[in-house]
C-alpha positions in Angstrom: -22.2 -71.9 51.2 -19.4 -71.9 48.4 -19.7 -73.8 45.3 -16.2 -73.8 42.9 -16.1 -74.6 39.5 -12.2 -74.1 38.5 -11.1 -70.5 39.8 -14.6 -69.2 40.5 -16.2 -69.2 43.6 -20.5 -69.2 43.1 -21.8 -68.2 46.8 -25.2 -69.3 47.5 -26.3 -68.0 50.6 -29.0 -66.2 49.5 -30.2 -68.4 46.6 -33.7 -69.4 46.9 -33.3 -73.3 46.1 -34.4 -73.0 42.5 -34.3 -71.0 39.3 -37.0 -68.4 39.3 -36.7 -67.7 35.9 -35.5 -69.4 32.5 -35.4 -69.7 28.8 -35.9 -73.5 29.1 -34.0 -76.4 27.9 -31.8 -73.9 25.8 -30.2 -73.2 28.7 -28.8 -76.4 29.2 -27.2 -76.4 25.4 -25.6 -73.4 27.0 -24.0 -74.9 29.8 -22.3 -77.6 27.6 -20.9 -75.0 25.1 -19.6 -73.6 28.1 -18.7 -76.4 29.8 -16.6 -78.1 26.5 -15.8 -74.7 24.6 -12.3 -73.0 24.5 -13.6 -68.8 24.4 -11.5 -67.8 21.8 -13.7 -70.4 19.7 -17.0 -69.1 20.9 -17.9 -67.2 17.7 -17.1 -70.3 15.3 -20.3 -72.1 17.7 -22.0 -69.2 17.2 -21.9 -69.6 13.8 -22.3 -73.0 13.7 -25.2 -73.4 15.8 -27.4 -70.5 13.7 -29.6 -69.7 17.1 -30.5 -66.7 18.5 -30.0 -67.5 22.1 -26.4 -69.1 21.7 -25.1 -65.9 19.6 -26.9 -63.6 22.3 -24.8 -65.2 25.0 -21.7 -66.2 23.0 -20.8 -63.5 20.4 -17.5 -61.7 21.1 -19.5 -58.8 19.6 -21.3 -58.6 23.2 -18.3 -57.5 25.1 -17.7 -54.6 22.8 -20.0 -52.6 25.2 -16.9 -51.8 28.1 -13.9 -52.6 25.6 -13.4 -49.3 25.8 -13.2 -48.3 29.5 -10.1 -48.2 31.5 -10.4 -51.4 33.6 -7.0 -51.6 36.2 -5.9 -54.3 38.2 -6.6 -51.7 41.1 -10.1 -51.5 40.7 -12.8 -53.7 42.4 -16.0 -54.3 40.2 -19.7 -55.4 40.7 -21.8 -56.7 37.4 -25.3 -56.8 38.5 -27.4 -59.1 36.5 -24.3 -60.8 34.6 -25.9 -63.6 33.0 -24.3 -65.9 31.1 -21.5 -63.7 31.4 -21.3 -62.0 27.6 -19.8 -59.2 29.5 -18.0 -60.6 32.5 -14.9 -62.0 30.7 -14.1 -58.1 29.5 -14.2 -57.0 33.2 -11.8 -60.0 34.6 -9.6 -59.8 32.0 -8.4 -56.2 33.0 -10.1 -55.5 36.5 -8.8 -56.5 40.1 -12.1 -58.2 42.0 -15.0 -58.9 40.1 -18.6 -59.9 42.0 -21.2 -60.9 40.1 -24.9 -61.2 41.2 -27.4 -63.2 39.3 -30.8 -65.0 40.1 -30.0 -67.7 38.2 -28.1 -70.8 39.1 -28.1 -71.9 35.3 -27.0 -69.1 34.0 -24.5 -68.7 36.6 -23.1 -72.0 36.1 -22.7 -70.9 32.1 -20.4 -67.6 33.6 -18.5 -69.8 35.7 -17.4 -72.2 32.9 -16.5 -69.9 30.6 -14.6 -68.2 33.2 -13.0 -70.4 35.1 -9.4 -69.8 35.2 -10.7 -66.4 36.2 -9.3 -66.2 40.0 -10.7 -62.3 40.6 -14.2 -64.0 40.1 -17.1 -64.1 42.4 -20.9 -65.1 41.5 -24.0 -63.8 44.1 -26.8 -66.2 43.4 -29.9 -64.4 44.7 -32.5 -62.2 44.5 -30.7 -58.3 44.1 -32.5 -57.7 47.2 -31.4 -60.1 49.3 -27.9 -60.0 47.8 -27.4 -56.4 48.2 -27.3 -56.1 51.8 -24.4 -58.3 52.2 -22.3 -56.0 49.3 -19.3 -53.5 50.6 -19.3 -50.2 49.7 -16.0 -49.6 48.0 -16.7 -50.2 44.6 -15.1 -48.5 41.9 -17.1 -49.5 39.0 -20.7 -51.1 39.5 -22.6 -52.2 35.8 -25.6 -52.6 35.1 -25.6 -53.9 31.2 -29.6 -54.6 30.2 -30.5 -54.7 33.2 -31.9 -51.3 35.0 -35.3 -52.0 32.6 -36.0 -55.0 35.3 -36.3 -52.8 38.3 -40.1 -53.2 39.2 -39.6 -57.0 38.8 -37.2 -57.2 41.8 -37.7 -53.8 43.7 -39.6 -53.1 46.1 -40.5 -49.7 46.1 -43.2 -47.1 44.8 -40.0 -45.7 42.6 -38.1 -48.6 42.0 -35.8 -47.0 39.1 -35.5 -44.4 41.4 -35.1 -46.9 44.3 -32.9 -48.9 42.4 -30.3 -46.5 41.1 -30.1 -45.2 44.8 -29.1 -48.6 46.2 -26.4 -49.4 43.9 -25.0 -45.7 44.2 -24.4 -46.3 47.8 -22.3 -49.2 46.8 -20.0 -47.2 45.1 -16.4 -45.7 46.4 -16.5 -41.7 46.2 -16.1 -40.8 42.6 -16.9 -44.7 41.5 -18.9 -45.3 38.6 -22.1 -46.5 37.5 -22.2 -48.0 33.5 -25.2 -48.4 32.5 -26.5 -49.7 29.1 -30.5 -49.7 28.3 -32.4 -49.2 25.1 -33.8 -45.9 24.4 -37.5 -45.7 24.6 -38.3 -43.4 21.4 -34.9 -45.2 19.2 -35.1 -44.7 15.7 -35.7 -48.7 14.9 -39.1 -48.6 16.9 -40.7 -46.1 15.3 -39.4 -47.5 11.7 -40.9 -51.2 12.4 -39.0 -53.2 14.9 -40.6 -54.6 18.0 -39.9 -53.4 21.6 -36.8 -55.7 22.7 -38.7 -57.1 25.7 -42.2 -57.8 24.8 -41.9 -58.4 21.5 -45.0 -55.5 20.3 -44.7 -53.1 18.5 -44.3 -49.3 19.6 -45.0 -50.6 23.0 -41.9 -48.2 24.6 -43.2 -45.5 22.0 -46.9 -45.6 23.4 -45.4 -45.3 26.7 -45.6 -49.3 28.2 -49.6 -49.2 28.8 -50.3 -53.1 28.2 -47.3 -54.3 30.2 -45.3 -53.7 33.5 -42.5 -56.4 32.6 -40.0 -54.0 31.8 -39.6 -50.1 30.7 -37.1 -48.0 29.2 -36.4 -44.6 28.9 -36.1 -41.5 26.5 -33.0 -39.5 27.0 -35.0 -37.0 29.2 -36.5 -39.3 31.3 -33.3 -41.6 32.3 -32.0 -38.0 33.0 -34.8 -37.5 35.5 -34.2 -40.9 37.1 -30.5 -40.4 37.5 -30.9 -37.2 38.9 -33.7 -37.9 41.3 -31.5 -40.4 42.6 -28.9 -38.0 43.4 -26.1 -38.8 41.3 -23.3 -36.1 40.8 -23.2 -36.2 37.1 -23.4 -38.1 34.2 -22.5 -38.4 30.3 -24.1 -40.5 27.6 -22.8 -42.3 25.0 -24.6 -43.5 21.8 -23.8 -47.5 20.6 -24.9 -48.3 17.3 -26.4 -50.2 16.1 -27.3 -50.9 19.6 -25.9 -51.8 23.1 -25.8 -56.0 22.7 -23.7 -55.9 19.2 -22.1 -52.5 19.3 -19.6 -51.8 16.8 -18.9 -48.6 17.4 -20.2 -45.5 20.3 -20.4 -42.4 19.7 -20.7 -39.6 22.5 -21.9 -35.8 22.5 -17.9 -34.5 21.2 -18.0 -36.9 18.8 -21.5 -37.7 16.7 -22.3 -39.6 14.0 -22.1 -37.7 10.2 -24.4 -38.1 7.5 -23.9 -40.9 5.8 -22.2 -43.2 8.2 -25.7 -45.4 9.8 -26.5 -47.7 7.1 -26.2 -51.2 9.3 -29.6 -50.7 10.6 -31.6 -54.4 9.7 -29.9 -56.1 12.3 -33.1 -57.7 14.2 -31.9 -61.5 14.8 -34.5 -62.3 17.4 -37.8 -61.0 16.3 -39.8 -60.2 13.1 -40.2 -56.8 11.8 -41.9 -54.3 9.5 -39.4 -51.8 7.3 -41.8 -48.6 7.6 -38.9 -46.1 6.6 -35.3 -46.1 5.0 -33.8 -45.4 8.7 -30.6 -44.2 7.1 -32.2 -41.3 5.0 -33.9 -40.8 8.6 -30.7 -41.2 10.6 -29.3 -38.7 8.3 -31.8 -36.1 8.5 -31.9 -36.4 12.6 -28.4 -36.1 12.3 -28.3 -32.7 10.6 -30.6 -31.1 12.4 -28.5 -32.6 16.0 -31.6 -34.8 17.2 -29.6 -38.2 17.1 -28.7 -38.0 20.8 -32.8 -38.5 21.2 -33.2 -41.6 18.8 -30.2 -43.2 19.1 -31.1 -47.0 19.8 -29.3 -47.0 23.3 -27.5 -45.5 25.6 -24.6 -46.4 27.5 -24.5 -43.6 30.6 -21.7 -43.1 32.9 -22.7 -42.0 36.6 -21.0 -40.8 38.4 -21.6 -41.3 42.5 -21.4 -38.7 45.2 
């Protein structure tokens, strides 16, 4: 069954009836903004509205994570986990076909509004699971922005990063790529008194997620291991900063940051937190002795399939 709201086709074959998951009645302010909001004026209701969850899901800033990659009209793309589509207008705006998958029907409504003169836009509502074995294999680009940390919620497997990295790879065309941005386990603003993104404790990642199975991330080393167990061909890191959700600049191995130049660090909108440390003097002295790539906040990695 196909639902259309303007250009956008939401298929809901596999959607289970009702929204497993949500942020409650928030989520309905963010279907209006959607739903009465020109794009281009998305930042002055961010601004306006002073809430966490609306500049989350509206802020230009978001997209700053793939404005960089060479999106053609050739290429077919699959976001999985898109959202409220922070991301998905950078990818239609310069890429051929565009397939979405998301559990929710909310959310996915939000994405469809905001893009809905977008005619190279398809939304999956369903379970990744479920969705999955209906996807071709002839991607050129599959992303997986904030979400690979979910895995063991919707994977069923003894390895499910492992399991997880292996089913998308076999989505891919040969040579296609895999972007994936995450949060670094051991990043600098953990250990200087910020809480872990997802559960909200502090130095949960750093003590190695022992009171909670909701989500994980990963050091640089051990993302390495997961991508590699999966059998990708290779891969490269890159480095946003401040971090992944409001980049405003990424750095990668040939080009590093220089002493001196990571002083927008307090940048926490969602959660409380302690200032343990002056994390530029920190920065700076990771920097010199080249151990950034380790604490960088995120990572944005580029796989790259068999």
């Amino acid at each position: 069954m196909v639902e259309k709201i303007g250009s956008v086709e939401l298929v809901l074959d596999d959607y289970p009836g009702a929204d497993l998951y949500s942020d409650g009645n928030v989520e309905d302010l963010l279907v209006e903004i959607a739903r009465r909001t020109d794009p281009a004026n998305f930042d002055k209701v961010v601004a306006q509205e002073e809430s966490w969850p609306v500049m989350y899901h509206f802020s230009s800033a978001r997209q700053n994570i793939l404005r960089h990659f060479p999106f053609t009209r050739e290429m077919k793309v699959l976001e999985v986990g898109s959202g409220c589509g922070a991301i998905t207008g950078a990818i239609t705006a310069n890429a051929g076909q565009v397939d979405c998958v998301e559990l929710s029907r909310k959310r996915s409504l939000v994405n469809a509004y905001r893009n809905k003169d977008a005619d190279n836009l398809r939304i999956f509502l369903g379970n990744y699971e479920d969705v999955e074995k209906h996807l071709p294999n002839d991607y050129d680009v599959i992303t997986l922005i904030g979400v690979f940390e979910y895995a063991s919620s919707y994977i069923k497997s003894p390895e499910p990063y492992v399991g997880f990295l292996q089913q998308i790879l076999r989505h891919l065309k040969p040579g296609g790529k895999v972007l994936m941005a995450i949060e670094n386990r051991l990043g600098l603003k953990y250990f200087a008194g910020c809480t872990e993104d997802h559960t909200g404790n502090y130095f949960e990642g750093i003590e190695g997620y022992n009171h909670t199975r909701r989500a994980r991330t990963f050091s640089k080393p051990g993302l390495e291991k997961v991508i590699a167990a999966a059998g990708a061909k290779e891969w490269k890191f890159f480095y946003p900063y401040p971090d992944y959700k409001f980049p405003t600049v990424i750095f990668s191995d040939e080009n590093l940051p220089k002493p001196g130049s990571l002083s927008d660090n307090i940048r926490n909108f969602d959660r409380r937190r302690l200032v343990l440390f002056d994390e530029k003097e920190a920065f700076d002295s990771l920097i010199q002795d080249g151990l950034f790539p380790l604490f960088s906040n995120s990572f944005l990695v580029e796989i790259t399939g068999k």
